[in-house]
C-alpha positions, 0 to 999 in steps of 0.5 A: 752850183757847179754844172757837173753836179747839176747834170749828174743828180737823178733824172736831169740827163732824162729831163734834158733829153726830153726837153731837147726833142720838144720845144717845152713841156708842162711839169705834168708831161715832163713827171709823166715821161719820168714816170717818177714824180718826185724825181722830176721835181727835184731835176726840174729844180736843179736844172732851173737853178744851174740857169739850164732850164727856165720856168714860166708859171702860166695863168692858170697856174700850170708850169711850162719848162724850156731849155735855155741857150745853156740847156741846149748845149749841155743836152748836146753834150749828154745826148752825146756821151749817152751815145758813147755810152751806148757804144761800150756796152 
Protein backbone atom coordinates (compact mmCIF):
# COMPACT_ATOMS: atom_id res chain seq x y z
CA UNK A 1 0.00 0.00 0.00
CA UNK A 2 1.40 3.23 -1.02
CA UNK A 3 2.05 5.38 2.01
CA UNK A 4 0.01 8.45 0.71
CA UNK A 5 -2.99 6.16 0.82
CA UNK A 6 -2.19 4.91 4.33
CA UNK A 7 -1.95 8.52 5.97
CA UNK A 8 -4.96 9.74 4.14
CA UNK A 9 -7.99 7.22 5.36
CA UNK A 10 -10.09 8.51 8.44
CA UNK A 11 -8.50 8.97 11.50
CA UNK A 12 -4.69 7.75 10.93
CA UNK A 13 -3.33 11.68 10.76
CA UNK A 14 -5.10 11.86 14.49
CA UNK A 15 -3.59 8.45 15.49
CA UNK A 16 -0.08 9.44 14.35
CA UNK A 17 -0.30 12.44 16.11
CA UNK A 18 -1.52 10.81 19.25
CA UNK A 19 0.95 8.47 19.26
CA UNK A 20 4.10 11.05 18.40
CA UNK A 21 3.02 12.98 21.78
CA UNK A 22 3.08 9.59 23.76
CA UNK A 23 5.64 6.82 23.89
CA UNK A 24 2.68 4.01 22.91
CA UNK A 25 -0.60 3.71 23.92
CA UNK A 26 -3.33 0.63 24.31
CA UNK A 27 -5.99 0.20 21.50
CA UNK A 28 -8.29 1.27 24.65
CA UNK A 29 -6.72 4.79 24.81
CA UNK A 30 -6.02 5.38 21.67
CA UNK A 31 -10.33 4.48 20.48
CA UNK A 32 -10.98 6.66 23.48
CA UNK A 33 -8.93 9.77 22.11
CA UNK A 34 -10.77 9.25 18.93
CA UNK A 35 -13.92 9.06 20.25
CA UNK A 36 -14.96 6.89 17.51
CA UNK A 37 -14.07 3.08 17.90
CA UNK A 38 -14.36 1.71 14.54
CA UNK A 39 -12.56 4.65 13.04
CA UNK A 40 -9.37 3.68 15.37
CA UNK A 41 -9.50 0.21 14.50
CA UNK A 42 -9.56 0.55 11.00
CA UNK A 43 -6.51 3.56 11.42
CA UNK A 44 -4.84 1.44 13.65
CA UNK A 45 -5.02 -1.30 10.86
CA UNK A 46 -3.73 0.42 8.14
CA UNK A 47 -1.09 2.27 9.75
CA UNK A 48 0.19 -1.18 11.07
CA UNK A 49 0.14 -2.34 7.66
CA UNK A 50 2.07 0.39 5.97
CA UNK A 51 5.03 -0.62 8.56
CA UNK A 52 4.20 2.87 10.25
CA UNK A 53 2.93 1.68 13.57
CA UNK A 54 3.78 -1.88 15.36
CA UNK A 55 1.56 -3.87 17.57
CA UNK A 56 2.50 -5.88 20.53
CA UNK A 57 -0.39 -8.33 21.81
CA UNK A 58 0.47 -8.28 26.00
CA UNK A 59 -0.54 -11.27 28.19
CA UNK A 60 -3.50 -10.35 29.18
CA UNK A 61 -4.55 -9.90 25.69
CA UNK A 62 -4.74 -6.02 25.60
CA UNK A 63 -3.01 -4.45 22.72
CA UNK A 64 -0.06 -1.60 23.20
CA UNK A 65 0.78 0.33 19.45
CA UNK A 66 3.92 2.41 19.01
CA UNK A 67 5.54 4.23 16.16
CA UNK A 68 8.02 2.65 14.11
CA UNK A 69 11.41 4.95 12.97
CA UNK A 70 8.91 4.96 9.82
CA UNK A 71 5.87 6.22 11.87
CA UNK A 72 7.91 8.85 13.60
CA UNK A 73 9.16 10.55 10.61
CA UNK A 74 5.79 10.49 8.86
CA UNK A 75 4.15 12.05 12.00
CA UNK A 76 6.85 14.61 11.68
CA UNK A 77 5.61 15.51 8.11
CA UNK A 78 1.62 15.57 9.38
CA UNK A 79 2.11 17.34 12.19
CA UNK A 80 3.88 19.77 10.04
CA UNK A 81 1.43 20.12 7.07
CA UNK A 82 -1.29 20.54 9.92
CA UNK A 83 0.58 23.38 10.86
CA UNK A 84 0.67 24.66 7.38
CA UNK A 85 -2.73 24.03 7.32
CA UNK A 86 -3.54 25.88 10.15
CA UNK A 87 -1.87 28.73 8.78
CA UNK A 88 -4.55 29.23 5.76
CA UNK A 89 -7.52 29.09 7.41
Amino acid sequence: MKLSKAIAKAGCDEVLLTLSENEELNFGAIAKLMKHRPTATRALKELTKAGLLEREVLEDRSVRYRLTEKGKAVSKIVKDLKEIEADFE
